[in-house]
C-alpha positions, 0 to 999 in steps of 0.5 A, a space after each residue: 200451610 193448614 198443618 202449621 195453623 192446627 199445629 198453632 192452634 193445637 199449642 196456643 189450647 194447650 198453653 192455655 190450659 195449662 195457664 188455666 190450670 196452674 194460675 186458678 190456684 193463685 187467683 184463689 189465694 188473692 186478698 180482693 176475693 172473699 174465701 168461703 169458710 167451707 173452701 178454706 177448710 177443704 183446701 187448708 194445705 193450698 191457704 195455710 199460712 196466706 192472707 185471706 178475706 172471709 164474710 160472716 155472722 158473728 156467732 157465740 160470744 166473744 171469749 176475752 183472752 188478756 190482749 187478744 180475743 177469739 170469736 166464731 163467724 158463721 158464712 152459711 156453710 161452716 164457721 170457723 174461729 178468728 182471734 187477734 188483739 182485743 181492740 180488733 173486735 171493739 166494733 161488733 155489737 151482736 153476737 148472733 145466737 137463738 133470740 139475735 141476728 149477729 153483725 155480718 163482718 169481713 175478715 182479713 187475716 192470715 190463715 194457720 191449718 194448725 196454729 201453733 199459738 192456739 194449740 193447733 188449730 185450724 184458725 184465722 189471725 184476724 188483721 182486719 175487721 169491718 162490720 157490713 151490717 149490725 145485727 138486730 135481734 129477732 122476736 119470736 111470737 107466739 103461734 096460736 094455732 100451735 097451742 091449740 093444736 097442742 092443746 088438741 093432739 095432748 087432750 086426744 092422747 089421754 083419752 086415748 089413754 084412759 080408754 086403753 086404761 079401762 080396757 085392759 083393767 077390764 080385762 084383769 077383772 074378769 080373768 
């Protein structure tokens, strides 16, 4: 008897096993689960051509291509470039660059390894877009301390400078 029970035991592990295995693909594969941009480059072969859902900054501008746009979202791994029709884009105001927080969106769109309509990229054709949070822009004051030491290290350099001068003016003088 208790060789049947670890003969069902040792079955059920491995049914579960390889359920585990071959069914975490296309859980991955699943709409409701936001991808990382850095998961869906390095898997590119499993995503090609499936729906996706990805966060992100906004980042660079919004390049106008007649009806259709293109912008880049930044997930804080890699960043990736997302292009549909225009009006898609209508409700991002920041773009995100040096003085600017971009608006942090959702994207729902299909995946392309290497779009045939943008000449081969590695790209997602936006179906969907909502905006979680709007950008801000960011200041970025003036340290005083760093001026001052600036000012400090630049002073200590020329004297520096001067007295290497003298000497070795010096030098060629009494040669």
């Amino acid at each position: 008897m208790s060789g049947r029970i670890l003969t069902f035991l040792i079955l059920i592990f491995f049914m579960s096993l390889v359920n585990n295995v071959f069914s975490y693909p296309l859980l991955m594969i699943s709409k409701d689960t936001p991808h990382t941009i850095t998961d869906l480059i390095e898997r590119s072969k499993l995503y090609d051509g499936k729906i996706v859902e990805i966060k992100g900054e906004v980042i660079g501008d919004i390049l106008d291509r007649g009806k259709y746009a293109w912008i880049n979202i930044y997930d804080g791994s890699s960043s990736i470039g997302i292009w549909g029709v225009k009006e898609i884009f209508s409700s991002i105001k920041f773009k995100g660059d040096y003085n600017t927080k971009g608006d942090y969106i959702k994207v729902t769109g299909i995946f392309k390894r290497a779009d045939p309509k943008q000449g081969g990229e590695l790209d997602i054709e936006a179906l969907s877009l909502k905006v979680i949070s709007v950008g801000k822009k960011i200041d970025h004051p003036i340290s005083y301390h760093l001026i001052l030491i600036t000012f400090i290290s630049s002073s200590i350099a020329a004297i520096l400078g001067l007295i290497w001068l003298k000497v070795n003016f010096n030098k060629r003088r009494t040669s």
